[in-house]
C-alpha positions as a Markdown table, in Angstrom:
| # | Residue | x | y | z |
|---|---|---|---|---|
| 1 | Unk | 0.0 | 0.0 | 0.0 |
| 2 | Unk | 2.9 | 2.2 | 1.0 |
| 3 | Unk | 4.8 | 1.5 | -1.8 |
| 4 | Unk | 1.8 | 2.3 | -4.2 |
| 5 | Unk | 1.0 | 5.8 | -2.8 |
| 6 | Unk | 4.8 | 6.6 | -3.3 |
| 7 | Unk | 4.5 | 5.7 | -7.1 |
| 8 | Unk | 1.3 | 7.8 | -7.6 |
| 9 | Unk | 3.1 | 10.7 | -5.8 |
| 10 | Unk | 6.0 | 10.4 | -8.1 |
| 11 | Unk | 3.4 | 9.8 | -11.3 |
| 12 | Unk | 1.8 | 12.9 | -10.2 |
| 13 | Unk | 5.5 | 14.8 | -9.4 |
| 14 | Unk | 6.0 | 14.4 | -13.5 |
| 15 | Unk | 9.2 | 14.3 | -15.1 |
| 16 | Unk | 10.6 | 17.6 | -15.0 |
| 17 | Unk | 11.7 | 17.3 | -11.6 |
| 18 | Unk | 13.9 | 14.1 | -12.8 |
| 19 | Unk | 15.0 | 16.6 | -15.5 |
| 20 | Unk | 16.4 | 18.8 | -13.6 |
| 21 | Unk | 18.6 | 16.6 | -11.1 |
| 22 | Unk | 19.7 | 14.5 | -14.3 |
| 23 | Unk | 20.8 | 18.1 | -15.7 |
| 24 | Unk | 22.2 | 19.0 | -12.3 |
| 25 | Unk | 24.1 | 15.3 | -11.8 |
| 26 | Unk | 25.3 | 15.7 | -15.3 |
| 27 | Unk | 26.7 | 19.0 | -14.4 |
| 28 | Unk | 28.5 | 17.8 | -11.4 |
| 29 | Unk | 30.4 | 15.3 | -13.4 |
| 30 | Unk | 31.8 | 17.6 | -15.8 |
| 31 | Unk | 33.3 | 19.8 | -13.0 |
| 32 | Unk | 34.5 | 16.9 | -11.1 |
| 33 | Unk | 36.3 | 16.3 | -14.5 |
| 34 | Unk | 37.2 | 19.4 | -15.6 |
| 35 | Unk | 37.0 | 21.6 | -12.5 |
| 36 | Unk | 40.4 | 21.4 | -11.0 |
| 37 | Unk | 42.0 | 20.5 | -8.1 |
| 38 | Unk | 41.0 | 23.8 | -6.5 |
| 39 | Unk | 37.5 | 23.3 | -6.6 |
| 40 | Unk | 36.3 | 21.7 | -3.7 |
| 41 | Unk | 33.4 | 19.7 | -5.2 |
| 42 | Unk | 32.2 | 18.2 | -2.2 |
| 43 | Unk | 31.6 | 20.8 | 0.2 |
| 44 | Unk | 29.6 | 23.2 | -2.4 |
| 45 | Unk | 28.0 | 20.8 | -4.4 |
| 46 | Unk | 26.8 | 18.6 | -1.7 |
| 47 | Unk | 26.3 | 20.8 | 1.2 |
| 48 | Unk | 25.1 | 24.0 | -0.8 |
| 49 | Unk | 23.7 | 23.2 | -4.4 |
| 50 | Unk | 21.9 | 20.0 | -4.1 |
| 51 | Unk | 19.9 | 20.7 | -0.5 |
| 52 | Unk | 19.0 | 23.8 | -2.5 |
| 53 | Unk | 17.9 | 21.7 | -5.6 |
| 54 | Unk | 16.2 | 19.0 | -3.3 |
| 55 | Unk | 14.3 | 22.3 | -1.8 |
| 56 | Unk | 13.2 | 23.7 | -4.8 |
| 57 | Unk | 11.8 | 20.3 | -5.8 |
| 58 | Unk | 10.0 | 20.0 | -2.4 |
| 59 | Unk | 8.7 | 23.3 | -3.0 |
| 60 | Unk | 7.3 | 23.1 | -6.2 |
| 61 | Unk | 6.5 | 19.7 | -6.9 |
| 62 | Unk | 5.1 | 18.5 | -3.6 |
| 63 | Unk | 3.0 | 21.1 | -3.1 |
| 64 | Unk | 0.5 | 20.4 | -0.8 |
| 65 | Unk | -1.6 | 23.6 | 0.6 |
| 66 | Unk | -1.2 | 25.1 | -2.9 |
| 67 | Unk | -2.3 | 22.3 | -4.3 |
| 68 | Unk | -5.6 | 22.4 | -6.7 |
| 69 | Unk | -7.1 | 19.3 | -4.8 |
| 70 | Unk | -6.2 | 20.2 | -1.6 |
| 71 | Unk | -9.6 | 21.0 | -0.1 |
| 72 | Unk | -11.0 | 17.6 | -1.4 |
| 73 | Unk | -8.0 | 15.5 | -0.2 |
| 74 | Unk | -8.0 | 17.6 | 3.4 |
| 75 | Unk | -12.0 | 16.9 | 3.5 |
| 76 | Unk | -11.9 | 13.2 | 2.5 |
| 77 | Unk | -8.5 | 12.2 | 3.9 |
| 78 | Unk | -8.5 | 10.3 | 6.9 |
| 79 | Unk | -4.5 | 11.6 | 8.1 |
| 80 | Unk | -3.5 | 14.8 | 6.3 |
| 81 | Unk | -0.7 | 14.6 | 7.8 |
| 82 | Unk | 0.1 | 11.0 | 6.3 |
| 83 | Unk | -0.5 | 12.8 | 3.0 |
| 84 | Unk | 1.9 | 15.3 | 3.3 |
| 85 | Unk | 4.5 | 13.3 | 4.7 |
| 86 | Unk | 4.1 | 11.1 | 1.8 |
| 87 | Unk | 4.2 | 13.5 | -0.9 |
| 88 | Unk | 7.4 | 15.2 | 0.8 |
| 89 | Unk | 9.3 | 11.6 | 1.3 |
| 90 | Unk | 8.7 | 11.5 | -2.7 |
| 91 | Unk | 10.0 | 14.4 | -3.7 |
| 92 | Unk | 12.9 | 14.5 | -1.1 |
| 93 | Unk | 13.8 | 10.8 | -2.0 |
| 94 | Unk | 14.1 | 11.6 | -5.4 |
| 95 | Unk | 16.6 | 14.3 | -5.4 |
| 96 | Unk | 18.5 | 12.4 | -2.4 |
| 97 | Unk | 18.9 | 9.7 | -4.7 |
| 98 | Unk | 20.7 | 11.5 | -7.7 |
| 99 | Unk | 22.6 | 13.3 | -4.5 |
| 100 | Unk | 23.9 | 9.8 | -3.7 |
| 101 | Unk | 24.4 | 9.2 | -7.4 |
| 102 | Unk | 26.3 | 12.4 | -8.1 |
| 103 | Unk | 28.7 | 11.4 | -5.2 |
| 104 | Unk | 28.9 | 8.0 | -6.5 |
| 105 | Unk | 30.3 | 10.0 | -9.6 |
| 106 | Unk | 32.6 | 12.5 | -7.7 |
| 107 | Unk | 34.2 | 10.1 | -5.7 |
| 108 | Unk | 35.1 | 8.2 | -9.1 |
| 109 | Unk | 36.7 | 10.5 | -10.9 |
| 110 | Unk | 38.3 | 13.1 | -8.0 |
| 111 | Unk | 38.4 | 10.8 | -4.5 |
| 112 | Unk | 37.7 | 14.0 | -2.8 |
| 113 | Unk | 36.2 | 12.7 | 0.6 |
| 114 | Unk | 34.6 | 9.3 | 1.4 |
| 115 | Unk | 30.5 | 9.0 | -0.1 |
| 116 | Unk | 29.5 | 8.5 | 3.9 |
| 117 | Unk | 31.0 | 12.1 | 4.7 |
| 118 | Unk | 29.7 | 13.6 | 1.0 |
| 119 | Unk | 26.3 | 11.8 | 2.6 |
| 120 | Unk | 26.7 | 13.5 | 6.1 |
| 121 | Unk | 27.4 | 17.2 | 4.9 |
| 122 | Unk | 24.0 | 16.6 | 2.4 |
| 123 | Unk | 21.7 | 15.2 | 4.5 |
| 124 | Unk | 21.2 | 17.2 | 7.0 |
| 125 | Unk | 20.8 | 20.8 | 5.4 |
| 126 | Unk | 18.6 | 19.3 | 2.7 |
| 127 | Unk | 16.4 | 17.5 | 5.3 |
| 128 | Unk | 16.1 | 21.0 | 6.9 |
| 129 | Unk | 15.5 | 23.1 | 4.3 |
| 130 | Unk | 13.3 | 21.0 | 2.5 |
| 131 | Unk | 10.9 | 20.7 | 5.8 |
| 132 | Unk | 11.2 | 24.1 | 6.0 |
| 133 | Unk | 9.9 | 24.3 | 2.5 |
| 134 | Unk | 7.5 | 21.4 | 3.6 |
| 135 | Unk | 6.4 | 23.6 | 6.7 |
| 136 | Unk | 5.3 | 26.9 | 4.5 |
| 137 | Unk | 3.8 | 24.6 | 1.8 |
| 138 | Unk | 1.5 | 23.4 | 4.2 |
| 139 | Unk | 0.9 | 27.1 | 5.8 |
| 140 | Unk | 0.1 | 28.7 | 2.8 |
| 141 | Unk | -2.1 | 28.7 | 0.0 |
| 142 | Unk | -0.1 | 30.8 | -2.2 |
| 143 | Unk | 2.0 | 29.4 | -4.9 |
| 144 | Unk | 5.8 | 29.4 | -4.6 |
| 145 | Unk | 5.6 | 30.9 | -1.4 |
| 146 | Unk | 7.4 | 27.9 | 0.7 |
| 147 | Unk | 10.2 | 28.1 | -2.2 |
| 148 | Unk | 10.6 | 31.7 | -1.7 |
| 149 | Unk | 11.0 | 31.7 | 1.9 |
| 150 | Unk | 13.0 | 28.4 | 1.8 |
| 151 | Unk | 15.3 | 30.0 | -0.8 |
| 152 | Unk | 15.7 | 33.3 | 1.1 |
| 153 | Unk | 17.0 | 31.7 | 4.1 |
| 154 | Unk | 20.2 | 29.8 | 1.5 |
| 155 | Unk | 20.5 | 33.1 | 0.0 |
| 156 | Unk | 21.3 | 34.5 | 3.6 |
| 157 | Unk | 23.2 | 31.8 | 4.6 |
| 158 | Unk | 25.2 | 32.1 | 2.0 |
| 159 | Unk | 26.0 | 35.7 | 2.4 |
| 160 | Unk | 25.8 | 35.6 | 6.4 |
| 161 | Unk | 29.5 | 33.9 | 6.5 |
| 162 | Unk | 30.7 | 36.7 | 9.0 |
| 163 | Unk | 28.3 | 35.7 | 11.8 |
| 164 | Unk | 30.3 | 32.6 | 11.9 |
| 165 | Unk | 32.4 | 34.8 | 14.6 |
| 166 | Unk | 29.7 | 35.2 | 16.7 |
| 167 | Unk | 29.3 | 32.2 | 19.7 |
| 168 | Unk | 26.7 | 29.3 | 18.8 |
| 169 | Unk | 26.0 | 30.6 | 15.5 |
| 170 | Unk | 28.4 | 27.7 | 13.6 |
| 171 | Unk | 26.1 | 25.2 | 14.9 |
| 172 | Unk | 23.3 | 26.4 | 13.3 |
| 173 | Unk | 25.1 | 27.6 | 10.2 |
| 174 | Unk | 23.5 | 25.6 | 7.2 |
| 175 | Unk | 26.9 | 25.7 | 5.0 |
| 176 | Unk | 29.6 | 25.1 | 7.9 |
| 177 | Unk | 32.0 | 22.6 | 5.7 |
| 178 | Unk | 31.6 | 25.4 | 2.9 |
| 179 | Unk | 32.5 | 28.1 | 5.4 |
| 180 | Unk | 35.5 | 26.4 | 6.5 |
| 181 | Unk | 34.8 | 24.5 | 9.7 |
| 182 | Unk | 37.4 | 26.3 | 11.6 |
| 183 | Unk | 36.6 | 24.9 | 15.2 |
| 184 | Unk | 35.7 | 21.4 | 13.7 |
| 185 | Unk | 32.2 | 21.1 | 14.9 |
| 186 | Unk | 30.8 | 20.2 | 11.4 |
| 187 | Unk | 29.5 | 16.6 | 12.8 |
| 188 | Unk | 27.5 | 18.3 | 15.7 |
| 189 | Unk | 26.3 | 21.2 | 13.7 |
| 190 | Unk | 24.4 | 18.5 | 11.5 |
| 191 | Unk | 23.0 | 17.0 | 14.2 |
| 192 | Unk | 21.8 | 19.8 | 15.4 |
| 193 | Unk | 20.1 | 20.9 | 12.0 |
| 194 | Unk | 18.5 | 17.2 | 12.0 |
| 195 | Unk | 17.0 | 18.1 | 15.3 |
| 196 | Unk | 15.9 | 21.0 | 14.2 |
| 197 | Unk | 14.4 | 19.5 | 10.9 |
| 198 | Unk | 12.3 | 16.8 | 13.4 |
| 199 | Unk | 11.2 | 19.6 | 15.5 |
| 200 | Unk | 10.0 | 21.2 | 12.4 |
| 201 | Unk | 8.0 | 18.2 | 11.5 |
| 202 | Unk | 6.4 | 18.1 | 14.8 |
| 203 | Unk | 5.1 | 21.6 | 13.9 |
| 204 | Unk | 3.5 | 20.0 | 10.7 |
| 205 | Unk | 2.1 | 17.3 | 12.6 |
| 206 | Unk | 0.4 | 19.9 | 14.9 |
| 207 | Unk | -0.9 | 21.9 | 11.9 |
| 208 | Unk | -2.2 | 19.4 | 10.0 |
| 209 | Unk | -3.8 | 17.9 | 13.2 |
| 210 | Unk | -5.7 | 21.4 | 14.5 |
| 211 | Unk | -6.1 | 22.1 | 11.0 |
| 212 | Unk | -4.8 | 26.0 | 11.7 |
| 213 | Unk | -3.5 | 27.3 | 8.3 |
| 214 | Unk | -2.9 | 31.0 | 6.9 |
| 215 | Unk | -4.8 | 31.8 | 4.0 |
């Protein structure tokens, strides 16, 4: 049964979305072979573009609030929160698979790091980020508005580098391999963005329990 709602969730998630990570792996190959020695190609493409691209997939192809059935699937549904959770594990699989794919493909041609630490530094941001995205898909009925604010928050991240000097912030910082890691807290600043990411969750559970939504 579980098996069958994840095929009609990825029916229903279409092709483009497998487009784009096949674009994106394809990408990732021809800089792991071209790119130079100078590139680290595990930190930024593991820890910054693909939780981004796993996002935007969560965003817009599992919407859920936004979604043109969703008043007839909240009404007849017996766990909306099953539904959700479904539709996100879809999408998220998906791009985690070409993730795992990709590094498959880095660590053949460069040797960079190990897949396990390529896995480590991935997970955890894209888990967050995309419940994030999960979180404001399911808050709002508006279209692209869980991408948007899902996608703000990596641009700032991005450009909030600095605040890395101020105490605590590095283990909360989404991109702390990318930045540098200069305490060498990167392990514990994932788990600490995997808490997060189930705390997150727990507010979706809540939401789709009481039903509370913004219109």
């Amino acid at each position: 049964m579980m098996m069958h709602r994840l095929l009609l969730e990825e029916k229903i998630m279409g092709i483009n979305a497998l487009l784009i990570f096949t674009s994106l792996t394809v990408v990732l190959a021809v800089l792991a072979r071209f790119g130079g020695e100078l590139l680290s190609l595990g930190n930024i493409g593991f820890e910054v573009i693909y939780p981004f691209m796993t996002t935007i997939a969560v965003g817009e192809w599992g919407r859920t609030r936004s979604d043109t059935n969703f008043d007839i699937i909240a009404a007849q549904s017996n766990s909306l929160f099953k539904w959700v959770a479904i539709r996100f594990w879809t999408v998220f699989l998906t791009g985690s698979l070409f993730a795992f794919i990709s590094m498959a493909i880095v660590l053949f041609i460069r040797s960079e790091m190990a897949i396990w630490e390529m896995a480590l530094i991935y997970l955890p941001p894209a888990f967050f980020l995309s419940t994030l995205c999960a979180l404001c898909g399911i808050s709002f009925s508006g279209e692209h508005i869980a991408t948007l604010i899902s996608g703000v928050l990596w641009i700032l991240s991005m450009l909030a580098r600095s605040l890395l000097r101020i105490p605590a912030v590095e283990y909360v910082y989404l991109f702390i391999r990318y930045a540098g890691d200069i305490n060498g807290i990167w392990l514990m600043n994932k788990i600490v963005l995997t808490v997060l990411g189930f705390g997150l969750w727990t507010v979706i559970y809540l939401l789709c329990r009481k039903r509370v939504f913004v219109e």
